[in-house]
N, C-alpha and C positions, 0 to 999 in steps of 0.2 A: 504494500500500500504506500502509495506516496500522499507525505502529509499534507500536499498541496493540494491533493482530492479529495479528503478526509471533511464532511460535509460539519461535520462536530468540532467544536474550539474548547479552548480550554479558556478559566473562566480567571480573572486576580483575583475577584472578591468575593467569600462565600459567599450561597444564599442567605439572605436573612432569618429564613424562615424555617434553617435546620439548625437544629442544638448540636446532634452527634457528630463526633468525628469522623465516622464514615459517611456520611450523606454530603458532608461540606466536601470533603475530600474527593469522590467520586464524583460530582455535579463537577467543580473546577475543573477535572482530568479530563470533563467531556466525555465520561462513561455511562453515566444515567442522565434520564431526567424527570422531575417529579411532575405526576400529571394532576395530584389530589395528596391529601393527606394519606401517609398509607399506600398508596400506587405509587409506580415506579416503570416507565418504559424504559428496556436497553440500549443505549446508540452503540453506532459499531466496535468500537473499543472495549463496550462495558460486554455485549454481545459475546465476544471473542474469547472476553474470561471465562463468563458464567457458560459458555460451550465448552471449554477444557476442563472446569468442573464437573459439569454433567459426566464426561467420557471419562474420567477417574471415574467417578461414582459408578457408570454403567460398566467398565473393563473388570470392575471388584465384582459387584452382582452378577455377570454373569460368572467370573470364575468361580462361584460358588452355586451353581445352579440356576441363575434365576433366569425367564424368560420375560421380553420386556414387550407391554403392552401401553397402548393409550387408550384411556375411556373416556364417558364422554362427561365434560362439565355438571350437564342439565342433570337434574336427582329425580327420579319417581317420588309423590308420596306415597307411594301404594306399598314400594319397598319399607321405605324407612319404617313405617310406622308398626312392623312386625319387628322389630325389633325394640321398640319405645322409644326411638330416636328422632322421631319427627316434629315433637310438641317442642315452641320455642322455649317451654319449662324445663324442660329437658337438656336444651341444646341452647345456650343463650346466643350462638354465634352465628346460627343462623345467616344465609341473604338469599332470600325468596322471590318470586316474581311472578307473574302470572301470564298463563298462555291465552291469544285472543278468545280461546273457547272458556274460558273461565279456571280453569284445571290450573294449579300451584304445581308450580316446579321449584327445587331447590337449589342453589349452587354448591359444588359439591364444596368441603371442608376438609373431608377424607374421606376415604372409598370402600367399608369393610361389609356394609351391605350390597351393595352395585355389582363387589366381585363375587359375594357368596353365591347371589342371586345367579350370575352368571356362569359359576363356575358346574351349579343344578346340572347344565347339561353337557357337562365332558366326566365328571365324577359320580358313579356307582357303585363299583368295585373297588377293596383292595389292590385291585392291579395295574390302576388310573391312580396312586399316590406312591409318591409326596408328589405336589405341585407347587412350586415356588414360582411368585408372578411379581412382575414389578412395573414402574411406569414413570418418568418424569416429567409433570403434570400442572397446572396453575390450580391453585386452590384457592377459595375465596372463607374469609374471617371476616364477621362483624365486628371489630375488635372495639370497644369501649375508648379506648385513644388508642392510634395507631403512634408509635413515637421509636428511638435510635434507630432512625431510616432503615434500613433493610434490613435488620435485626427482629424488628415489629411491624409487620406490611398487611395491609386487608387484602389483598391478591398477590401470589407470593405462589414460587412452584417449589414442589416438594417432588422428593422419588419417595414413594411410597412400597414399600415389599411385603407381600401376606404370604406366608406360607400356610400348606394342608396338608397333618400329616396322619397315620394311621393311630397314633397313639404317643403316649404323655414323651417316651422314651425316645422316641424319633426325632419327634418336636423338638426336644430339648438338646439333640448332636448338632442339629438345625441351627437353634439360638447360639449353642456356641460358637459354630461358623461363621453366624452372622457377627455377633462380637470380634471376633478377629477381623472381619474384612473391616469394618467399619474401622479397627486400629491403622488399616493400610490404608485406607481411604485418607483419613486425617494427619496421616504421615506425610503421604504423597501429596496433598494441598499444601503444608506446609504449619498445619495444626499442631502436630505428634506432640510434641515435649510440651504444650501448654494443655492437651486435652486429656480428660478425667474419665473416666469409667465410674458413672456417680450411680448411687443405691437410690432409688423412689418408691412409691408406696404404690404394689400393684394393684388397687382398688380394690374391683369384685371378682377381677380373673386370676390372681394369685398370690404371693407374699409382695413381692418386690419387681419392680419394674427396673428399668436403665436406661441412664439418661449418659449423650458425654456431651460434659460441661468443657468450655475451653474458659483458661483465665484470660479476663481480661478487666478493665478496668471501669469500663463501659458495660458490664454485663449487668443485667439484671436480677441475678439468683446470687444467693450466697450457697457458697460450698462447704463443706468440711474436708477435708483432705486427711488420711489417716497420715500418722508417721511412721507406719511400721511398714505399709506394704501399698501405700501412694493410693490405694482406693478412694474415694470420694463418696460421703452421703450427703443427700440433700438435708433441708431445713429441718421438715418433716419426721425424717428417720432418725437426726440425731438425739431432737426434742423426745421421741418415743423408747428408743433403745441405749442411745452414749453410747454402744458401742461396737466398732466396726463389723458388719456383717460378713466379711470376707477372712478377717486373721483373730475379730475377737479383741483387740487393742483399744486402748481408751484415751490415746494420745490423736489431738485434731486440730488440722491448720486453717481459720479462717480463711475464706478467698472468694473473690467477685468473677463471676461466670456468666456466659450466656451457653444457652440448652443450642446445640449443633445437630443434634440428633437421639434418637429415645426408639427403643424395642420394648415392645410387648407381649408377654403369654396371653391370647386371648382364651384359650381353651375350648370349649365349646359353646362359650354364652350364642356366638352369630348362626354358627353353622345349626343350633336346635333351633331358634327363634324362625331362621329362613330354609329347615329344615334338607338341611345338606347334607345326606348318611350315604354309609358306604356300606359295602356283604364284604365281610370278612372270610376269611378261607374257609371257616363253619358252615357260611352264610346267612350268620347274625345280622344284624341292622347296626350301625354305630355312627354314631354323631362327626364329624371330623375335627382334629384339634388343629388348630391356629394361632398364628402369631403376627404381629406386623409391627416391620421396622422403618423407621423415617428418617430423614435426612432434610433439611432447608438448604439448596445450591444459594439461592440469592441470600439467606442470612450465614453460609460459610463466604461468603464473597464480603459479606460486610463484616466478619472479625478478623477474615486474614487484612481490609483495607483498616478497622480500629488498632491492628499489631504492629502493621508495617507502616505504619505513616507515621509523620507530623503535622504542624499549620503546611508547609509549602512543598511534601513531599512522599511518595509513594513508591516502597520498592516489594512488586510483586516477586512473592517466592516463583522461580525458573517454570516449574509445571503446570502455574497457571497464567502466565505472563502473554496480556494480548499478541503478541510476538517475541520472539527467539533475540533478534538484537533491533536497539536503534541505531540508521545509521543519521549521521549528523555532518552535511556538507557547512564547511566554512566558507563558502564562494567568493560572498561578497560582488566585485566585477570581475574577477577570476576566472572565465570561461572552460579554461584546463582544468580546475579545480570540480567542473561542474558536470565537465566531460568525463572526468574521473571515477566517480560518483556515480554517475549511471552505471559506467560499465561497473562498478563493484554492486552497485542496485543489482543487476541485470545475473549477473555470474553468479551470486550467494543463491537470487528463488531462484534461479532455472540451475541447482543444485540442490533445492526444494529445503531452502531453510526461510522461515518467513524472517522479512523485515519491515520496518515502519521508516521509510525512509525521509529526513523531514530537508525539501527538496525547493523549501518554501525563501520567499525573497526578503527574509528579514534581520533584525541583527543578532550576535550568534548569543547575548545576554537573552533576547525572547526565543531565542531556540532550548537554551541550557535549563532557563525555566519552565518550560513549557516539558523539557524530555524528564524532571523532577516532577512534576505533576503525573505524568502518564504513568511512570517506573515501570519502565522495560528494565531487569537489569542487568543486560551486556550493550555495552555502548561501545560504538565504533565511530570518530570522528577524524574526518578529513578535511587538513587545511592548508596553509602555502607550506609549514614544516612539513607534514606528510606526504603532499604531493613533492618536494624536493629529494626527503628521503627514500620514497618509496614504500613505506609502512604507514598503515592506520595508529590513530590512536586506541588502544582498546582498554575499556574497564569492567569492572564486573563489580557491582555498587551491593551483591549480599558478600561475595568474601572481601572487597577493597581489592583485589586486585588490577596491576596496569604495569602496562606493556607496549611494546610497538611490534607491530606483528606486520609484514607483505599480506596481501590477499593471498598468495599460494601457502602461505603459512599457519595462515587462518582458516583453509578450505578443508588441509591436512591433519590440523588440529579437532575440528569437526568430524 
């Protein structure tokens, strides 16, 4: 992409009308934009992240089985309400609408009838399980205040994963896979070392649920962090038990968190309500057990942008970085300089490595700020030292390193 096509700018002064630091941050860099309180559409930059997000998240689920589907927005009442999930008493988050025939539809929130419902006609038999489905999807919250910009959004996509399996023993080899990928998931973003494997309270489907919390200082939840064996319970579980459910230990480190993602033992409450049984090898009738796991892509997109930033600065971890490098002409009237530049443009993607090249006629203080707002973090800058030497300037802004590097040195490197 050349930054001179790039229809998105980057902005000096926050919006007024964001408090967090990621929303300020992200609006300036010209990766979102705020359409309402709570909504958020992606321009191309921001697009580019939150799709390297999604493909971690998707590359982890399926290596663990999952197969990925889209459903659709609209909700039946007809569904919902075999489960007692349709009364706003019920559900206060509700956003409802009505179709010209008079008939209520919902927006979905989460998807745990729609698939049960669905799933009625491929699951009979023991010999049609386990089923692991998944989807990343826009889901709609009435949220009471929507607020830390894409941390708390009324329309916001989620990958959502339900599994169906034959029984308690199954499920639960299941949950543990899923607990692992989700470690690789938030490694591979560039979460790992800040996210928690925290204890919740599994309501009506079993003891304890799980949430992973990443520190931060903008987060919303407070954690407890064990000292013995780094486990995390929330608010909830430490007020009821003090002590950790994982090693038994009763040493706990306060800390500020937002929720990145939560699994749950559903059990059989969906599968009996919308009567989803299977014949077993006897050919009993039996309920099917479930679980479902979740993930926020746009609220992982807004803690890695509250960890990696400052007021005038953003350095995306490498995996989710809207591009591989920036490069950065110093031209000025330089025409050789400009010549240069392309052909390094041109040589790097048609070697299929993306760049963002910023190819724009300004001066190199609004380029230098402008490629700190964006944080691509391998920078490649070309200027009359460069073009004399015959090497780029090259940095790399997470480990600080810099060098001067030929293009064929660079391509080598690569």
């Amino acid at each position: 992409m050349r930054q001179s096509h790039l229809f998105s700018h980057t902005r000096r002064e926050a919006p007024k009308d964001e408090a967090s630091k990621n929303a300020r941050i992200l609006v300036r860099g010209g990766f979102i934009h705020k359409e309402m309180a709570g909504v958020y559409s992606f321009l191309p930059l921001g697009l580019r992240v939150i799709s390297r997000i999604n493909n971690i998240i998707r590359e982890e689920m399926n290596a663990i089985g999952g197969e990925e589907i889209l459903m659709s927005t609209l909700q039946s009442e007809e569904v919902w309400k075999k489960s007692g999930r349709w009364d706003d008493e019920a559900v206060s988050i509700w956003m409802k609408t009505k179709l010209k025939s008079g008939a209520e539809v919902g927006l979905g929130f989460t998807h745990e009838e729609p698939i049960v419902n669905m799933l009625k006609n491929h699951i009979s038999s023991h010999k049609d399980l386990p089923v692991y489905v998944y989807q990343i999807q826009n889901k709609f919250r009435n949220e009471t205040r929507a607020k830390s910009g894409l941390m708390r959004t009324r329309e916001f996509l989620m990958k959502d994963l339900y599994s169906f399996s034959k029984d308690e023993d199954s499920h639960a080899k299941f949950y543990g896979k899923v607990k692992e990928a989700y470690f690789k998931v938030f490694n591979r973003v560039g979460l790992g070392g800040k996210t928690h494997l925290t204890y919740a309270s599994g309501g009506s489907f079993s003891k304890y649920s799980h949430e992973f919390q990443t520190l931060t200082d903008a987060g919303e939840d407070h954690i407890h962090i064990c000292t013995t064996c780094k486990t995390a319970v929330n608010e909830e579980i430490i007020h009821e038990h003090k002590i950790c459910p994982e090693c038994s230990g009763k040493d706990f480190k306060k800390e500020k968190a937002v929720e990145v993602g939560n699994i749950f033992n559903l059990g059989t409450r969906f599968s009996e309500a919308l009567e989803l049984f299977y014949r077993d090898d006897d050919g009993k009738e039996k309920a099917v057990v479930m679980g479902s796991y979740g993930i926020g892509p746009g609220r992982v997109m807004g803690t890695i942008a509250e960890i990696y930033s400052d007021l005038n600065s953003l350095v995306w971890p490498e995996s989710v970085s809207p591009y591989a490098f920036h490069l950065i002409a110093l031209s000025g009237k330089n025409s050789d300089i400009t010549k240069e530049a392309d052909k390094i443009y041109h040589k790097l993607t048609s070697s299929g490595v993306s760049v963002l090249f910023d190819d724009r006629e300004i001066s190199a203080g609004e380029k230098f700020a402008d490629a700190d707002l964006i944080g691509i973090p391998k920078r490649l800058v070309l200027g009359e030292r460069s073009l004399s030497s015959g090497k780029l300037e090259y940095k790399n802004r997470v480990t600080g390193e810099e060098k001067n590097l030929s293009l064929e040195e660079l391509l080598g490197e690569l």
